[in-house]
C-alpha positions in Angstrom: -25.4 -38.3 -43.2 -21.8 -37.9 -43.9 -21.8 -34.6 -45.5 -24.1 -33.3 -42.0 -21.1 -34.7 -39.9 -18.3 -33.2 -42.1 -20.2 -29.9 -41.9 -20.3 -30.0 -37.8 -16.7 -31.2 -37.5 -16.2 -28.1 -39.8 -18.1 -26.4 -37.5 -16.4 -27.4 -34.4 -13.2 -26.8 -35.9 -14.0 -23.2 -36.7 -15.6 -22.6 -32.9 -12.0 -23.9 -31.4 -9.7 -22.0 -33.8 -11.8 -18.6 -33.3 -11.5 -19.5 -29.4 -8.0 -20.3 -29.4 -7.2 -16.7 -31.5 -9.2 -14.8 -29.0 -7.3 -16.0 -26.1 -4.1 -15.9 -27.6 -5.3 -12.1 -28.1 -6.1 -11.2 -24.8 -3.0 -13.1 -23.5 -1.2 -10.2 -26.2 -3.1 -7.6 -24.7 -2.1 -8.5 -20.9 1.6 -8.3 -22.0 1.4 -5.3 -23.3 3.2 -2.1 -21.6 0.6 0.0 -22.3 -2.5 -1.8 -21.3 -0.5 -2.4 -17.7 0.1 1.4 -17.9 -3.8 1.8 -18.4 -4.5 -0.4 -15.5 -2.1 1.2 -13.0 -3.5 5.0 -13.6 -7.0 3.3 -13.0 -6.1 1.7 -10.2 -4.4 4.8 -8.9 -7.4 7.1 -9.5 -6.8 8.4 -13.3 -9.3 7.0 -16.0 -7.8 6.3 -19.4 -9.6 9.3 -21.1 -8.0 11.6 -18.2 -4.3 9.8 -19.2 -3.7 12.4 -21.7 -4.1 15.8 -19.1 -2.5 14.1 -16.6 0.5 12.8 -18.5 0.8 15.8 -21.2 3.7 15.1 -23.8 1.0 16.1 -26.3 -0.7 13.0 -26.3 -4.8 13.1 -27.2 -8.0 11.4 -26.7 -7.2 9.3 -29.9 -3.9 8.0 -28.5 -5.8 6.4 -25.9 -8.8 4.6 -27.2 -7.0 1.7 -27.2 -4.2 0.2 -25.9 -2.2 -0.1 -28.9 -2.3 3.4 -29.8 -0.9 4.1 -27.0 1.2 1.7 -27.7 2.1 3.3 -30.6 2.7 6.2 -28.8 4.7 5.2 -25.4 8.7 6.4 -25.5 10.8 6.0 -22.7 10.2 9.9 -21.3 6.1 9.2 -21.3 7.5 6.0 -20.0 9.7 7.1 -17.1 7.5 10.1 -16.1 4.7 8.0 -15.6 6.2 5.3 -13.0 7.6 8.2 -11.1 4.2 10.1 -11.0 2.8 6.5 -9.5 5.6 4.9 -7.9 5.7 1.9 -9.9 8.4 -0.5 -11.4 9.7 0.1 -14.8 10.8 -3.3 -14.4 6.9 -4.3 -13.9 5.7 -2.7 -16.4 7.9 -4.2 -18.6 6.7 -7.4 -17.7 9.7 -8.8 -16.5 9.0 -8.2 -12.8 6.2 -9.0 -10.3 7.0 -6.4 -7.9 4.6 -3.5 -8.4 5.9 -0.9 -5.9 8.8 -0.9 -4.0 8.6 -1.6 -0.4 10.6 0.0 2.5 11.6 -1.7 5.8 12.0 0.6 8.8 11.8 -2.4 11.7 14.3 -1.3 14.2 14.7 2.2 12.6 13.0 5.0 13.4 15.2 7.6 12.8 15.4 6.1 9.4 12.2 6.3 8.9 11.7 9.7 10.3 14.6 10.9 7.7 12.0 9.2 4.7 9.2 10.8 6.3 10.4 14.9 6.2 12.0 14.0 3.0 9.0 13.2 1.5 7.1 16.0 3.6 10.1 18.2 1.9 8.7 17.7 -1.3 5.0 17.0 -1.1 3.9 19.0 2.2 2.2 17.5 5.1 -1.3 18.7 3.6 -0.3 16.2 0.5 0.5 13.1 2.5 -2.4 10.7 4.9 -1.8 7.0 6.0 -3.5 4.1 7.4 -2.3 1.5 9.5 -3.5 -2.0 8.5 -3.7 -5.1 10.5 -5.1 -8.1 10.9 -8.0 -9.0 12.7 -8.4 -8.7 16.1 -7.4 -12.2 16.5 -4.9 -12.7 14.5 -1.9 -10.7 15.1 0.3 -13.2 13.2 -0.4 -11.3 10.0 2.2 -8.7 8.6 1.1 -5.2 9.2 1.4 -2.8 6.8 2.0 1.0 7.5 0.7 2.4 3.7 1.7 6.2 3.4 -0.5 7.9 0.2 0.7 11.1 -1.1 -2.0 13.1 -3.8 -0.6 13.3 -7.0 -2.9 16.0 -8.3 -6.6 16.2 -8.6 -8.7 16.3 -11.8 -12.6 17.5 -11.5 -12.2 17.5 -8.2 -11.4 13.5 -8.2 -7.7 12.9 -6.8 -5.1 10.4 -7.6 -2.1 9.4 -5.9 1.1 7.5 -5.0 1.9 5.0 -2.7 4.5 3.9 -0.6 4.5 0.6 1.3 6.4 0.1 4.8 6.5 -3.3 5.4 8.2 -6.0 7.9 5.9 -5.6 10.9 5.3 -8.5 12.6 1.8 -7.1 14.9 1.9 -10.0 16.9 5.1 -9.6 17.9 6.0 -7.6 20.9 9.5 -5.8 19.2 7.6 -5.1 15.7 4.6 -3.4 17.4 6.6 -1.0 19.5 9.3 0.1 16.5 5.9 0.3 14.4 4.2 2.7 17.2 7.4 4.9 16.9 6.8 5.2 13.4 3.4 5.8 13.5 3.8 9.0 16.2 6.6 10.3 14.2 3.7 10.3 11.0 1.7 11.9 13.6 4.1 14.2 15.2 4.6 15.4 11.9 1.2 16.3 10.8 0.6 12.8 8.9 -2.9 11.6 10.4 -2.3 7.5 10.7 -5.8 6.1 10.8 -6.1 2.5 11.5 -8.1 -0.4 9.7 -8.4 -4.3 10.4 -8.0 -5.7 7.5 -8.5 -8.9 5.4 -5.5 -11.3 5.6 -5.0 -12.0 2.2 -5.5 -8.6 1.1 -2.5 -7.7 3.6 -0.1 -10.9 2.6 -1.1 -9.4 -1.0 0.2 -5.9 -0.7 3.1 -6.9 1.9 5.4 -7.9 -0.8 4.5 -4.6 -3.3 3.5 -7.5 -5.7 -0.3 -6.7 -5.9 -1.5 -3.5 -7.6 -3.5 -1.3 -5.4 -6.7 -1.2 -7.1 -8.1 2.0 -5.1 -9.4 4.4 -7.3 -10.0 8.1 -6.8 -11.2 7.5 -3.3 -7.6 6.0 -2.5 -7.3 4.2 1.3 -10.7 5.6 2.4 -11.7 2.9 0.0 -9.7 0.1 1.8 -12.7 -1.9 3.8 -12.2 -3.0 6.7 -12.7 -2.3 10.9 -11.4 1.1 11.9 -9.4 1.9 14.6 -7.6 4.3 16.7 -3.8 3.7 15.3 -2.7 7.0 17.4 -3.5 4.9 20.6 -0.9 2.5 20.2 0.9 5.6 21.9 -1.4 6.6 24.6 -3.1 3.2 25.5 -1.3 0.0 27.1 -4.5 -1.7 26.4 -4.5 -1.1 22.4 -1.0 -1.3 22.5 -0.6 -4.8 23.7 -3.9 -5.8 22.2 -3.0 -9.0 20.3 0.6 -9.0 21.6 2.5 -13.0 21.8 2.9 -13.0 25.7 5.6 -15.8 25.5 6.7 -17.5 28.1 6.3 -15.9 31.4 4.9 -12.8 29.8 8.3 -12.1 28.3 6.7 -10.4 25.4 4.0 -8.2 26.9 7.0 -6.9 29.9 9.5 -6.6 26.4 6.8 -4.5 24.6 6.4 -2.4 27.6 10.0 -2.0 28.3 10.4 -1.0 25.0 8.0 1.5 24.3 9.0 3.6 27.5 12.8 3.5 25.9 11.7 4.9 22.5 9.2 7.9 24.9 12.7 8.6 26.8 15.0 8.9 23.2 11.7 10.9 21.8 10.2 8.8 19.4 6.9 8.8 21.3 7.3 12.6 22.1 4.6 13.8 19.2 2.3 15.3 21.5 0.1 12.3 21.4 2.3 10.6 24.4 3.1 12.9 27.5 3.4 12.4 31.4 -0.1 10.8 31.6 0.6 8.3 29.4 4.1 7.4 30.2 2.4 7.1 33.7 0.4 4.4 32.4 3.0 2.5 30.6 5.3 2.5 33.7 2.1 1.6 35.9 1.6 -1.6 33.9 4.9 -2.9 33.7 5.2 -2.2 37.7 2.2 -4.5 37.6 4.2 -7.6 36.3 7.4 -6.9 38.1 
């Protein structure tokens, strides 16, 4: 009777010890610069066994069969080459940081953002670079709006991978935030940059809004984002879209400020991308006549 007892204690004791070795393990693994290396060119469209054509610096099939011989392998060139082909932190990767990608603010700067936007074009070309605008649902504006810019990398049998860069800070509810954010998007469309727009899932936007989430979007990059679509280059032809979901405020301060607004940024040229002309100024100065 004893000795069965002993023997399942035993037993137990072995089950606990083997558990407790295999999650200390994968906790290891998790740390480990090159398994978050492995994950980011995954989530970016680039499987582990493509790594090594991608990345060059001679590194083979064998280096990457697991992640510690890549381990073995990583130096700070492979290192550094890789979060500028991504756009990630070394600082993240590392382990030492939960911000994945860095995020730019533009609210209340459009030439700012314009200034990003050729610079980038500069390098990439206009054939190189597509974005989406995502919001939150239909009835709830509240959420932040993020304007996500993706720029392709380089291909690999036909299957592309990219970089992304997150603009951040839009408030879509409110009525300032959505008419600096149209401004940006027709200077992405004035530019050749096709904005497309989505509705999005709320926690999936307060997720990427702070660069802190990796984007987990594989070769088909933001065509895979799901989601409602929508017309994002209307926010610059329609006052109907583009005070869809707007805070009215008090006396219809907001929806008079959004309009106000947007017909300041059309007379500096912000708006002036060949989506906005006479017809729709027209429309914009109709509708704030309306509540005058």
């Amino acid at each position: 009777m004893f000795s069965e007892i002993e023997s399942l204690v035993s037993l137990l004791e072995r089950g606990v010890k083997y558990f407790k070795i295999k999650k200390k393990s994968q906790v290891t693994n998790e740390q480990l610069v090159s398994t978050r290396l492995i994950k980011a060119f995954q989530a970016h469209g680039v499987h582990r066994n493509q790594m090594p054509r991608v990345l060059g610096f001679g590194l083979t099939l064998s280096d990457v069969k697991s992640d510690e011989c890549l381990l073995e392998k990583l130096n700070e060139e492979i290192i550094g080459s890789a979060c500028k082909m991504l756009g990630i932190s070394r600082d993240w990767l590392d382990g030492v940081s939960t911000e994945v990608y860095e995020t730019y603010n533009f609210y209340k700067h459009p030439k700012e953002f314009e200034a990003f936007l050729l610079k980038l074009l500069e390098r990439a070309g206009s054939e190189k670079i597509s974005g989406v605008l995502l919001a939150g649902s239909k009835k709830d504006g509240t959420t932040e709006a993020v304007l996500l810019l993706q720029e392709t990398v380089g291909s690999i049998n036909y299957n592309e991978y990219y970089r992304y860069y997150l603009c951040t800070g839009w408030v879509f509810s409110y009525w300032k935030s959505r008419a600096y954010l149209t401004a940006c998007v027709a200077i992405c469309w004035k530019n050749s940059v096709f904005i497309h727009g989505k509705y999005a899932d709320a926690n999936f936007l307060s997720s990427i809004s702070r660069g802190e989430s990796l984007l987990n979007l594989g070769s088909d990059g933001i065509c895979s984002i799901e989601g409602e679509a929508w017309y994002a280059e209307d926010l610059a032809l329609s006052p109907e879209v583009y005070l869809a979901g707007v805070d009215p405020e008090v006396n219809k301060f907001g929806i008079i400020s959004a309009l106000s607004l947007w017909l300041e940024l059309e007379k500096h040229g912000f708006l002036g991308c060949g989506l906005s002309d006479v017809s729709a100024r027209n429309r914009f100065e109709y509708e704030l006549n309306k509540l005058s």
